[in-house]
N, C-alpha and C positions, 0 to 999 in steps of 0.2 A: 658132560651134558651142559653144564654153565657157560663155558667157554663158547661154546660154539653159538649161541643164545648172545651173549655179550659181545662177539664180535656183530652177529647180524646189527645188533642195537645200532654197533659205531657207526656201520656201514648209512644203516636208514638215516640217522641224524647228518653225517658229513652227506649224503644223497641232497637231505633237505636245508641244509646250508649250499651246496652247491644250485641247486634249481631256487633258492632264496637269491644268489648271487647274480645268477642268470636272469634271473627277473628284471634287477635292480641295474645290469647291463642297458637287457632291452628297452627298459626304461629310460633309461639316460638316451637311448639312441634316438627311442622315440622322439624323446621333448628335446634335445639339439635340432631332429630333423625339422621340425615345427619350427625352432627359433629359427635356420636356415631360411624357411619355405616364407615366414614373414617379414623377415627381411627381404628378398627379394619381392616380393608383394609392394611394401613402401617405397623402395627404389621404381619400381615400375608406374606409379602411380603421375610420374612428373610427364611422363609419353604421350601422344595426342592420340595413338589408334588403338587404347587401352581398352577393356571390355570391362568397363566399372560395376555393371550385372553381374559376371563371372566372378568376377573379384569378389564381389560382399559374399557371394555363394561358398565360393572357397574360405575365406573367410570364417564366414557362417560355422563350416563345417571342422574349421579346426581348433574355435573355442570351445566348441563341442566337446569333443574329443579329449582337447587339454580339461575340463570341466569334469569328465567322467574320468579322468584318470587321479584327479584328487580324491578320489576315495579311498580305494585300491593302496595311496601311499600315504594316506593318514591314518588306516588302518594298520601298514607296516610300524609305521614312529611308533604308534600307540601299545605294539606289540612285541617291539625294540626296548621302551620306556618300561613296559612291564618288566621285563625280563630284568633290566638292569634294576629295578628296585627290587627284585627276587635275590639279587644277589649282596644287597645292603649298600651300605653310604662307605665311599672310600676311604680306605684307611689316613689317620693321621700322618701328619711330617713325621718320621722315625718310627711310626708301625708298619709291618710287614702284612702282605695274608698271601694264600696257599697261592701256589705259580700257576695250577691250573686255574681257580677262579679269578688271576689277574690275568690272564692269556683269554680267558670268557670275557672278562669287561674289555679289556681293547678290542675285542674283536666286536662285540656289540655297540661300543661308542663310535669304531669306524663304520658301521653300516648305518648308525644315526645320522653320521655326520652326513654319509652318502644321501642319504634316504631323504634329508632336511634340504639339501642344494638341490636337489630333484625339485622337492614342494615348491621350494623358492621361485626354480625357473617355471616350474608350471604355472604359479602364480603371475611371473613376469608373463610370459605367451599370453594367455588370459588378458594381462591389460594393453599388450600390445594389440591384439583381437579388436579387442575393445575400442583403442584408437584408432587403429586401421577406419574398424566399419563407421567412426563416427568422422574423419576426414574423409572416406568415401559419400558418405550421405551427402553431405557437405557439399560434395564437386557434383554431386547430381542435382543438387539440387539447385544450386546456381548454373550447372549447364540447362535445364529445364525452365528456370526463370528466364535464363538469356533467350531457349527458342522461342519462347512467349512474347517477352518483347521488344523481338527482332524487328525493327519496321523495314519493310518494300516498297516497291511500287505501286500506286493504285490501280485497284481493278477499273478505275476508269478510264487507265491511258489507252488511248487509241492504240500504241503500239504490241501494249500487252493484250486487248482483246485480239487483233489481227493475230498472232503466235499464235493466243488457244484457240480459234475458230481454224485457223490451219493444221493445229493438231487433232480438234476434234475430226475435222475431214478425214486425216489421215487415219486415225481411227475408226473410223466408220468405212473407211475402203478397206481394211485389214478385217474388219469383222465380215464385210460382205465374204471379203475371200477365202474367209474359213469355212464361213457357210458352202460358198459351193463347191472349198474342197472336201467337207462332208459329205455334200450330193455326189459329188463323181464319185465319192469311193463305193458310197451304198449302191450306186449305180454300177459301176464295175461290178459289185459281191449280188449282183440281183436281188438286194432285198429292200429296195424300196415298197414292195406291195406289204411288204410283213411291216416296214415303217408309218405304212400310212395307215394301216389296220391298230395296228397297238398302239398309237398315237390316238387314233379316233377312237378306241376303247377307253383310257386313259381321258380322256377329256367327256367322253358320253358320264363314266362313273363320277369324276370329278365335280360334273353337271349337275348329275343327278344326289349327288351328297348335299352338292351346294346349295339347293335352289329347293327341290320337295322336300327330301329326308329331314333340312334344317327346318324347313315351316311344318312339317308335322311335329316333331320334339318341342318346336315352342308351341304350337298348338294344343298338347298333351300335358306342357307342363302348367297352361293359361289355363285350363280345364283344371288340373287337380288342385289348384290354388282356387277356385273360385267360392270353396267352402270354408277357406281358412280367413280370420280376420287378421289385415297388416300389421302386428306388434312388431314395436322396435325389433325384438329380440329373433325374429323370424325373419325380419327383411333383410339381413346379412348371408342367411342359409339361401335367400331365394336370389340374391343375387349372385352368389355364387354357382347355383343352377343353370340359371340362366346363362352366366358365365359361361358353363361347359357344355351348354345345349348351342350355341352360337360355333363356339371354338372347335368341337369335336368335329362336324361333317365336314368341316373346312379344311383340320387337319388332315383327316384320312381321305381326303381327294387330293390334296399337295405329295402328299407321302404316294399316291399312286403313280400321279402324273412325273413325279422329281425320279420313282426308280424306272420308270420308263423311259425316260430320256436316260440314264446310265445304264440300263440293259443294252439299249439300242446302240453307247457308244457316244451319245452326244454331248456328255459330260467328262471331258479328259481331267488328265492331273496338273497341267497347267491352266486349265479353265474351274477346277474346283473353287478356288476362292471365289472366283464370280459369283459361281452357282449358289456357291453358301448365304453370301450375301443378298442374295435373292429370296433363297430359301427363307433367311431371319425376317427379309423384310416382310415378308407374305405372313408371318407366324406372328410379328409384330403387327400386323396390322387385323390381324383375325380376333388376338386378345385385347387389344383396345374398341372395337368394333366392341366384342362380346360384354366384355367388360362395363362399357360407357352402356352398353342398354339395360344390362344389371344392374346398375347402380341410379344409373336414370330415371329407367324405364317409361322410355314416350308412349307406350300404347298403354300401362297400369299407373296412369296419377298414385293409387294408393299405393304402393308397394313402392312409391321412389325413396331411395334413403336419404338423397338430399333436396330438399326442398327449393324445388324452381318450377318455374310453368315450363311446357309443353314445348314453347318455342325454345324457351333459353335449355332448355335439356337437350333440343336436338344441335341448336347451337352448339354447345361444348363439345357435343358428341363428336361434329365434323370439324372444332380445331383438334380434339383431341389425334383423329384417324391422319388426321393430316400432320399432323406434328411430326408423328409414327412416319409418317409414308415419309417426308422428308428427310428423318432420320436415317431410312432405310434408303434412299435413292444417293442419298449422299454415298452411303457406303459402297453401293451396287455403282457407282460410276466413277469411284475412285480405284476400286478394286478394278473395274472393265481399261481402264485408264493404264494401269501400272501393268495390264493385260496386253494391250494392243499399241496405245498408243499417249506416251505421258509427255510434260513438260513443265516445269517450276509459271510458265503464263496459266496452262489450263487447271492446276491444281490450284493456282490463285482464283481463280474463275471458279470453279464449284464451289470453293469452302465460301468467298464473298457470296453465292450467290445461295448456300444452305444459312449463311448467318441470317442472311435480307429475309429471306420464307420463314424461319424460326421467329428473328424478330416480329413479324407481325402476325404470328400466331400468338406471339405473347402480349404481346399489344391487345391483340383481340381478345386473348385470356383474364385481361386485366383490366377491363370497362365493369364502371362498377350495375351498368344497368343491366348487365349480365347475370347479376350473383342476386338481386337487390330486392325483387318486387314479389314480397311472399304473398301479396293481398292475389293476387294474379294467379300463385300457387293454389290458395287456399281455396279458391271461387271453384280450380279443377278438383276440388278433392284431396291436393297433398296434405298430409300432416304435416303442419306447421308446429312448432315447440311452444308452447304459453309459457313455460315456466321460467323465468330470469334467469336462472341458475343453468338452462339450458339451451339459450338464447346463442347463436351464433355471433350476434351483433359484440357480445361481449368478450372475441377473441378479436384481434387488431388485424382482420381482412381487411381495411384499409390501406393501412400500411404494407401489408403486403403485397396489394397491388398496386400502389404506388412505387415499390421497389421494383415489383418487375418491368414497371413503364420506363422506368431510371434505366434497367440494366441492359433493355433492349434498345434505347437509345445509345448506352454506351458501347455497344456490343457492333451496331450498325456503322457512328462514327467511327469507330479502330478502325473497320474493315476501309471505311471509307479512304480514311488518310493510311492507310498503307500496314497495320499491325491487323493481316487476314487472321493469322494465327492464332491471337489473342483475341477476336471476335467469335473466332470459329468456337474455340475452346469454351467463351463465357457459354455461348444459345447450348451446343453440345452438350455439355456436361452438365448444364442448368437440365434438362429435359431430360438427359438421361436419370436424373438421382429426382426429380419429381415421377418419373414413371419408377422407381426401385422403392420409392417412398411409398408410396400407392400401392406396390404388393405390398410390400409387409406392415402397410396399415390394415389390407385384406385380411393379410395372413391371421392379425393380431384380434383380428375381430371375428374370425372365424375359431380360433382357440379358444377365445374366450366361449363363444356361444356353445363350443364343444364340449368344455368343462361344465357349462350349465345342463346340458342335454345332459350328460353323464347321472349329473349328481342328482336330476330331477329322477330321473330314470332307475336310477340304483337306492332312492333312498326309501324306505319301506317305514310301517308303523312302528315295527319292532323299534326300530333305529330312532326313530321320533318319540316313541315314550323311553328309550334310554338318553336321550337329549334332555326329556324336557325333567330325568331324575337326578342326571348329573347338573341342573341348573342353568342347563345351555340353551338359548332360541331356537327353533326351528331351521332360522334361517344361516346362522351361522356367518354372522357379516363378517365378522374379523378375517376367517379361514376363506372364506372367498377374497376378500382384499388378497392376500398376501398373497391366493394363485393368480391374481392380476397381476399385483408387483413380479409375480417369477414369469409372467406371460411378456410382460414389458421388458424386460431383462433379458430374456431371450430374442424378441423381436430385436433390439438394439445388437444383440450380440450377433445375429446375421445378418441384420443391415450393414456393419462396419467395413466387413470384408470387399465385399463388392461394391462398396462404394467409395474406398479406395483403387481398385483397379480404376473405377469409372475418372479421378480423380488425379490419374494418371500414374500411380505405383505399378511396380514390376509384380509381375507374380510370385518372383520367385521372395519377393520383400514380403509379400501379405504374408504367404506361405510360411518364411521364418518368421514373423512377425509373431502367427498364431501359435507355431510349435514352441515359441519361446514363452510365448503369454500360460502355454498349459504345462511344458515343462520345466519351467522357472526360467526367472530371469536374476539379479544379481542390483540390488539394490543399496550401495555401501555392503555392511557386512549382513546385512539381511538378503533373504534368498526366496522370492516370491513365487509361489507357482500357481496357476488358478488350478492346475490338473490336481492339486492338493486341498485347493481352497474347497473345489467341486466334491472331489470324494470325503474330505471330511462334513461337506455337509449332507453327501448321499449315508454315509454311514452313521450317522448323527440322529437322521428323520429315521434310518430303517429301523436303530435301537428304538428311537421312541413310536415307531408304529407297534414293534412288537411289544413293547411295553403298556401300551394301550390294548394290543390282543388280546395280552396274557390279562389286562383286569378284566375286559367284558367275558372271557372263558371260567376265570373264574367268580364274576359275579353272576352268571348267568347258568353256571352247569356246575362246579363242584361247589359253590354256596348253599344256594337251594337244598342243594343232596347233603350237606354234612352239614342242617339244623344249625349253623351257627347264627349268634344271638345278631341283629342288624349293625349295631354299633360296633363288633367284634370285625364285620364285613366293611365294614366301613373302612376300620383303619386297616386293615388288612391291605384293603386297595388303597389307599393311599401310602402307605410304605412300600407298595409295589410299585409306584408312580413314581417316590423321593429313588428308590433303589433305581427302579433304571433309567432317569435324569440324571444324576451321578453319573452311572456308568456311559450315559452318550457322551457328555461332556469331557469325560479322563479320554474314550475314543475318536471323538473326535479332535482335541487337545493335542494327543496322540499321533492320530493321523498329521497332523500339521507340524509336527517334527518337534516340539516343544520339549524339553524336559520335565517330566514332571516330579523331580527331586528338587530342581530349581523352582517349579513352582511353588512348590510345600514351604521351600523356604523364602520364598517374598511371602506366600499368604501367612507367615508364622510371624513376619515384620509385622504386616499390615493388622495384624489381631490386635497391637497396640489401639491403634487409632481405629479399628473397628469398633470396639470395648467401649471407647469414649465417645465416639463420633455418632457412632450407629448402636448405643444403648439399649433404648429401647425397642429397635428393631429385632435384635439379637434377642433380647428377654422377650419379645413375644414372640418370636423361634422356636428359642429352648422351651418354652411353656407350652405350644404347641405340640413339639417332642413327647413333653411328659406327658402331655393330654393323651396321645395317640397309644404309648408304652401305659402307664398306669392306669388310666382308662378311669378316673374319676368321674371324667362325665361322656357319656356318648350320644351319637346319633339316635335320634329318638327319645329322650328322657325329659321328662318335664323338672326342669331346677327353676327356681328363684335367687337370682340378685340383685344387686344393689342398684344395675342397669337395668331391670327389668322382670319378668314371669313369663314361661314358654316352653316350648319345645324345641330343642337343639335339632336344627336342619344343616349345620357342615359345619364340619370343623377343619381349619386350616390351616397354612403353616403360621399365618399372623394371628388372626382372629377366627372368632365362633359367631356362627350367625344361629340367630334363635328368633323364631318366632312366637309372638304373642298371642293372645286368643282373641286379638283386634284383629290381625292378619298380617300384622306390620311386622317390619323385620328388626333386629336390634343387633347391631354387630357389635361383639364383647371382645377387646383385646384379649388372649389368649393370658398375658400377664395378670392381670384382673381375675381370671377362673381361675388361677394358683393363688395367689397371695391373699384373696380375701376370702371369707366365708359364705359357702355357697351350698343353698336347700335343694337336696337332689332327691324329689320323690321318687324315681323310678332307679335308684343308684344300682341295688341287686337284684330285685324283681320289684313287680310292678301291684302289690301289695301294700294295703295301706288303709287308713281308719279313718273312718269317722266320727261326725259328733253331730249329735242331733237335741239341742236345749229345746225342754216341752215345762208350759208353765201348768200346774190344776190348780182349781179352786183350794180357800181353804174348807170348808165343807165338806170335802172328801176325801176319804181315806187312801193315802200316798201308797200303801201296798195293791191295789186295786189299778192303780196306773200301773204300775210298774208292772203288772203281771197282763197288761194288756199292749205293754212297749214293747215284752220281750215275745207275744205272741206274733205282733207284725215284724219283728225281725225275724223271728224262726220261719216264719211265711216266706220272705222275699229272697228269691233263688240266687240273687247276687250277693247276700250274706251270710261269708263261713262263716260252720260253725265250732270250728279252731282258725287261729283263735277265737275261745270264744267270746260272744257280743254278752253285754251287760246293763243293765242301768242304774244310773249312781244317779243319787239323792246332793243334790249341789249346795243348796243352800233356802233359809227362809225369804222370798222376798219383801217386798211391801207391798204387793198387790197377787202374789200365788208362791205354791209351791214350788221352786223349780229344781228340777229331773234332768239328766241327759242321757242320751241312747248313744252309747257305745259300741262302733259293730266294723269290722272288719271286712273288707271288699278281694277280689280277685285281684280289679283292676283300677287304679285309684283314678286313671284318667277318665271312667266313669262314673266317676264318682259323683257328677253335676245331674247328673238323670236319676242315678241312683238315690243319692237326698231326695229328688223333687215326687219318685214315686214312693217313697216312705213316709215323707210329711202329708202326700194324700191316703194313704194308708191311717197313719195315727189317726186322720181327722173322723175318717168315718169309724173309724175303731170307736175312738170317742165318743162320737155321735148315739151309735148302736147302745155304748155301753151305758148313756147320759151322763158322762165326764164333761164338765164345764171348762172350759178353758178361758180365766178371767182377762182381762184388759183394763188398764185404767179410765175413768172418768169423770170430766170438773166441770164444774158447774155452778158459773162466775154470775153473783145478782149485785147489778148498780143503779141505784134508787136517785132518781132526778129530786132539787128541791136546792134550800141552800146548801152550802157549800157546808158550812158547821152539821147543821143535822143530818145531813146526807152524809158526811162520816163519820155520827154517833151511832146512824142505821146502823151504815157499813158493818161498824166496830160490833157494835150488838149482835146482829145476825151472826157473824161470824163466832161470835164467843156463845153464845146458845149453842150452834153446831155444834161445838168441842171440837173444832178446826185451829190450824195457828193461821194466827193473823197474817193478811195480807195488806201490803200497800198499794192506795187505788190504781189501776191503769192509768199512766200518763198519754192521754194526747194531745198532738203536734196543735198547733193554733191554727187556724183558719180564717179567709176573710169573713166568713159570716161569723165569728166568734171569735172575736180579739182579742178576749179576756183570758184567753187558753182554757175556760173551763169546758167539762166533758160533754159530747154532745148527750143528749137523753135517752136512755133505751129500756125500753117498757120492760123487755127480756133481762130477766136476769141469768145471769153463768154464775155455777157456784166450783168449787173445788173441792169432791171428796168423789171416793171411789165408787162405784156400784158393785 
C-alpha cells in the first residue's frame, strides 16, 4: 500500500518540476519575443512613413506586459531561495553531503540562475520600453513644433486668394450636385411628398420647442424664483436652471430635425463628418446662449452672478455666442472642404480668416469698459461685493486682459506674414480651454453648493447637540474646507484630460497617460500609483467613518443602557477612537504597498531622537494613556490644581481641559495631572462633607447650641444621616464660642446651596431659640486740645477701661495743617467688645 502511495508522490513532484520548467521555457520565449519586437520598433523609427501613434501604443503595451511579468518571476527566485535555504549552506572544501540533496541543490541553483537572466532581461525590455517611448515623444514633439512653425504664403497674395475662391466655386457646384442628385433619386422612389411632409413636421416641432415651449420654462422658472431672495449661494443653482431651461427645447428640436434628415437618407457616411460638425456647432451654440443668460442674466439684474450692467451682460453674451459660432463654422467648413472640394490656398483661407473673427472677439473681450463700471451695475440692482476680501478688483483682470489684447495681436500678425498655423492654433486652442474652463468652474460651483444642500438638508438636532458635546461648532469649518480642497482636486483632475486633447495630444497618449497615472508608473525604484494612493485613502476614511459609527452607537444606545459611570464612557469612546486611527493608518500603510516590519524598524530608530527631541510630547502621551486606563481623574469630576479648580470637560491625548466656576477653560498638560498632587472631590463618588464654623455668645450655654445645630441638620433633606453629621466644640475665642457643623452631602457639587440654606437655617434656629451670635466692636475716642494732654487723656481713658494701650492714629499732613497734627473729632471710637 506504501509503494503505490510513493510512487504517485514521485510522479506529482517531477509533474510539478516539469510544468515549473514549462513555465520558465514560456517565459524566456516570452521576454526574447519582446526583446525582438523592440528592437525592430528602434530600427523602424529612423523611416519617414512611420506611424509614431501606433508605436508609443505598441509600446505602451509591451512594458506592460514585461511589468506584470516581474511578479510572477520574483515570486519564482523567492521560492527557488527558499528552498535552497531549506536545504543548508554548502558544504566545506573536503566535506561531502548526501547525492540526492547535491542533485536537489544543482538542480535548484540551475533554475535560479534561469529564473535571475529571465528578471534581468525583463528588466532590460522595461528600460528599453522606456526609451523607445521617450525618443518617440521626442520626434513628436519636434514634428509638431515644426507644423507650427512652418511659415507660407500669405493669405493676402493675390495668387493664393484666386486658387481658394476657385476652389470654393468648385465646391459649391459639387454640393449643388449632390443636392439634386438627392432629388432625382427621391423623385425616381416617389417619395418626395413623404419628404416634404416629415421635413415640415420636423421643423413645425423644432419650432415649436424653440420659440414657445422655451419662453414658457423661462416663464415658470421667472415665477418660482420670484419668492426667493438672490443669495450668493442660490445663484449658482438658478443659473444652472436656467442653463437647462434654454439648452433642453433646443436640444430635443435638433435631435428631431438631425434623425429626420437620416431617416430620409440625407445624411450619408461620407457626409457624416459634415453633419456632425453642424450638429456640435448648433449644441455649442445652444449652451453658450443658455449658459451666458444664466450666469448674466439680462432680464434678473438680481440674480446675475457676475456683476455688470445690463448692456455690458448682453455684450458678452453676443461675443460669447459668436466666438462658439466661429468656432463651429470653422469646423463645418473645413470638414464640407475635405468633403467636396479642398486645397492647401482654401484651407489657408479659413483658418486666416477663423484667426482674424477670433481675434477680434478677443479684442472685444478684453476692453476694460467692458468688465469695469459696477456703479452702473449697482444703480440696476446687481449685487455688487463691499467687502475687500471679496473685491474682484483684487485679482490681476488687468493683466489679463492686457495678455489677451498681446495674444490677439500676435495671433493676427503670424497669420498675417504667413505662419496660418501657428495663428490658427494660438485663437483655437485659446477659446477652446476658456470654454472647458468655464464648465468645470461650473461644474465646481455646483459641487460645492450640492455638498452644502446635503449637509443643510441632512443635519438634524440630534446631530447638533452631539456636536456641540463632542466640542465641535455647528458649522464644521474645517470639514467643509477639506470637501472644497477634494472638490478642487477633482475639478483639476477632469480638467487635465481634455485639455490635453484640446492642446493637441493623441488620445491614445491621454488614455495611457491616465491608466499609467492609476496603475503606477515607475519612479527610480519607487513605484507610484494614484489607483493605490485613491484606495488607500478610500479605505482609510471608510475605517474611520466606521470608527466614528461605532462611538455615536455606543455612546448613544449601549451607554445609556449599561448605567455606566460618564467618565468610564468617555474613555471608552476615546479608546475606541485611538483603536481604530491605528487600525486605518497600518490599512492604509498597507494598502500602499509599505512593509510594515520595516516600519517597526525605522520607528524603533527613530524612538531614540523621539525620547529626546519630542519629550515632552511623548510624556503627555503616556500620561494621557494612564489618565484614560487608571482613570484618576475623569470626565466630570471636580479636582483642584496647582493650574486651577473645576470640572474636567475632556481629556486627551496631550492635555485636560477643565473648567472653572468663572467659565473659563484651563488646559492642564496631561504630565501635570500625573506627577503632581491633585484634589479629586468626586474621585469614587460624589460624596463629601462639610464644615459649617457658628460662633455663640459667651452667656450661653454651648450644649443648647449644639443641640439646636444638630436639629437643623437632621431637618435638611440633603444631609445623611450616615455618615453621620456632628458638632464639635472648636475652640474658646476672643469674642464667642466657636462650634462647627459637621455633616455629610450626597453630592458635594451641591454643596454651595447646600451651606447657603443651612446657614439660613441656623439663623432663624437661633433666632426662635434667642441664641446671640456675638461680633466684635471698637470704639476709638480722640480728644482735640494740646498735643501733651490730649495723650495723657488718651492714656487715661484707655487705662480706666482695662484696655491695652493704643498708639494714636497717625494721619497724613495736609495743606490746611502742616503740622501733621490730627485733625479734631468731637466722636470718639473706642476699642473693646460689645
Amino acid at each position: 500500500m506504501r509503494l503505490p502511495v510513493f510512487i504517485a508522490v514521485l510522479l506529482a513532484i517531477f509533474a510539478g518540476f516539469s510544468s515549473i520548467s514549462a513555465a520558465q521555457s514560456t517565459d524566456e520565449q516570452t521576454v526574447e519575443d519582446r526583446r525582438s519586437r523592440l528592437e525592430q520598433i528602434a530600427g523602424s523609427l529612423n523611416g519617414s512613413d512611420v506611424n509614431l501613434i501606433d508605436l508609443r501604443e505598441e509600446i505602451r503595451t509591451l512594458r506592460r506586459a514585461a511589468e506584470a511579468a516581474q511578479v510572477p518571476i520574483e515570486t519564482e527566485i523567492a521560492q527557488i531561495n527558499s528552498d535552497l535555504n531549506r536545504l543548508g549552506p554548502r558544504p566545506e572544501e573536503g566535506e561531502t553531503e548526501a547525492p540526492a540533496i547535491a542533485e536537489e541543490r544543482s538542480r535548484l541553483t540551475t533554475e535560479l540562475t534561469s529564473a535571475e537572466a529571465v528578471k534581468a532581461q525583463i528588466a532590460l525590455n522595461i528600460a528599453e520600453a522606456q526609451r523607445l517611448a521617450i525618443e518617440i515623444a521626442n520626434l513628436r514633439r519636434s514634428q509638431f513644433f515644426e507644423d507650427l512653425s512652418a511659415r507660407g504664403p500669405s493669405p493676402l497674395q493675390p495668387a493664393l486668394l484666386g486658387e481658394a475662391a476657385e476652389t470654393s466655386a468648385l465646391g459649391f457646384r459639387r454640393y449643388a450636385a449632390a443636392l439634386a442628385s438627392y432629388w432625382e433619386q427621391k423623385k425616381a422612389e416617389n417619395a418626395t411628398t413623404g419628404l416634404f411632409l416629415s421635413l415640415a413636421l420636423a421643423v413645425a416641432l423644432a419650432v415649436a420647442l424653440w420659440i414657445p415651449v422655451r419662453g414658457w420654462l423661462a416663464n415658470f422658472l421667472a415665477h418660482r424664483l420670484e419668492p426667493y431672495e438672490p443669495l450668493p449661494s442660490r445663484k449658482v443653482l438658478v443659473a444652472a436652471a436656467r442653463t437647462v431651461v434654454r439648452l433642453l427645447p433646443g436640444l430635443l428640436g435638433g435631435v428631431i430635425l438631425l434623425e429626420t434628415l437620416r431617416a430620409n437618407g440625407a445624411v450619408s457616411t461620407q457626409s457624416y463628418p459634415l453633419a456632425q460638425a453642424i450638429w456640435f456647432t448648433f449644441l455649442g451654440v445652444l449652451f453658450v446662449e443658455g449658459a451666458a443668460v444664466g450666469v448674466f442674466a439680462p432680464l434678473a439684474p438680481k440674480w446675475r452672478i457676475v456683476p455688470l450692467a445690463t448692456s455690458q451682460a448682453r455684450a458678452v453674451r453676443l461675443l460669447l455666442i459668436l466666438a462658439v459660432l466661429f468656432l463651429g463654422l470653422d469646423q463645418v467648413v473645413l470638414r464640407g472642404a475635405d468633403l467636396f472640394a479642398t486645397s492647401s490656398a482654401l484651407i489657408i483661407q479659413i483658418k486666416a480668416l477663423t484667426t482674424l473673427l477670433l481675434a477680434l472677439v478677443l479684442a472685444g473681450l478684453s476692453f476694460k469698459s467692458l468688465w469695469t463700471t459696477k456703479g452702473e451695475a449697482a444703480a440696476e440692482g446687481v449685487p455688487v461685493p463691499t467687502d475687500p476680501t471679496q473685491d474682484s478688483n483684487r485679482f490681476p483682470w488687468g493683466r489679463i486682459r492686457f495678455s489677451g489684447r498681446v495674444l490677439a495681436c500676435i495671433a493676427v500678425l503670424a497669420a498675417l506674414v504667413g505662419n496660418v498655423s501657428l495663428g490658427h492654433y494660438l485663437m483655437t486652442r485659446l477659446f477652446y480651454l476658456l470654454g472647458l474652463g468655464s464648465i468645470i468652474w461650473f461644474l465646481r460651483a455646483l459641487f460645492r453648493e450640492g455638498v452644502r444642500l446635503v449637509d443643510a438638508n441632512f443635519r438634524s438636532q440630534q446631530a447638533e447637540e452631539l456636536r456641540e458635546k463632542d466640542g465641535e461648532t455647528a458649522s464644521s469649518p474645517l470639514t467643509t474646507y477639506w470637501i472644497g480642497v477634494a472638490i478642487d482636486v477633482l475639478c483639476l483632475l477632469i480638467f487635465i484630460p481634455p485639455a490635453l486633447l484640446i492642446l493637441g495630444a493623441a488620445w491614445s497618449d491621454v488614455r495611457g497617460g491616465v491608466t499609467d497615472a492609476f496603475l503606477g508608473f515607475q519612479v527610480g525604484p519607487i513605484r507610484i500609483s494614484f489607483a493605490k494612493i485613491l484606495l488607500a485613502i478610500t479605505l482609510t476614511a471608510f475605517v474611520m467613518i466606521v470608527t466614528r459609527t461605532a462611538q455615536r452607537v455606543v455612546d448613544r444606545q449601549i451607554f445609556p443602557k449599561a448605567g455606566i459611570d460618564p467618565g468610564v464612557q468617555n474613555s471608552l469612546k476615546t479608546l475606541i477612537g485611538y483603536v481604530g486611527l491605528l487600525i486605518a493608518v497600518m490599512v492604509g500603510v498597507g494598502t500602499l504597498g509599505f512593509n510594515l516590519s520595516s516600519l517597526a524598524i525605522i520607528a524603533g530608530a527613530l524612538s531614540v531622537g523621539i525620547g529626546f527631541g519630542l519629550q515632552s510630547i511623548v510624556n503627555n502621551f503616556v500620561s494621557g494613556l494612564i489618565l484614560l486606563f487608571e482613570r484618576p481623574i475623569k470626565v466630570g469630576d471636580w479636582i483642584v490644581t496647582s493650574s486651577g479648580e473645576g470640572i474636567v470637560q475632556r481629556i486627551s491625548v496631550r492635555s485636560t481641559i477643565i473648567e472653572t466656576f468663572d467659565k473659563s477653560s484651563v488646559i492642564v498638560p496631561n504630565a501635570e495631572l500625573i506627577s503632581s498632587a491633585v484634589t479629586n472631590w468626586t474621585h469614587k463618588n460624589k460624596l463629601g462633607r462639610i464644615v459649617l464654623p457658628v460662633g455663640i455668645s459667651y452667656d450661653l450655654d454651648p450644649q443648647v447650641a449644639i443641640d439646636v445645630l444638630m436639629k437643623v441638620a437632621k431637618d435638611d433633606p440633603d444631609v445623611l444621616s450616615y455618615p453621620p453629621y456632628y458638632v464639635y466644640f472648636d475652640d474658646f475665642g476672643d469674642n464667642s464660642q466657636n462650634l462647627q457643623l459637621r455633616a455629610y452631602v450626597r453630592d458635594i457639587g451641591l454643596s454651595l446651596g447646600i451651606r447657603t440654606r443651612l446657614r439660613v437655617s441656623i439663623w432663624r434656629a437661633f433666632k426662635e431659640a434667642g441664641i446671640e451670635i456675638p461680633f466684635p466692636q471698637r470704639d476709638l475716642h480722640i480728644r482735640s486740645g494740646l498735643a501733651g494732654s490730649s495723650s495723657t487723656a488718651s492714656s487715661a481713658t484707655v487705662e480706666e477701661a482695662g484696655l491695652p494701650r493704643r498708639s494714636p492714629l497717625a494721619q497724613p499732613q495736609s495743606a490746611a495743617d502742616p503740622s501733621g497734627a490730627p485733625d479734631a473729632d468731637p466722636d470718639g471710637l473706642g476699642d473693646a467688645p460689645r
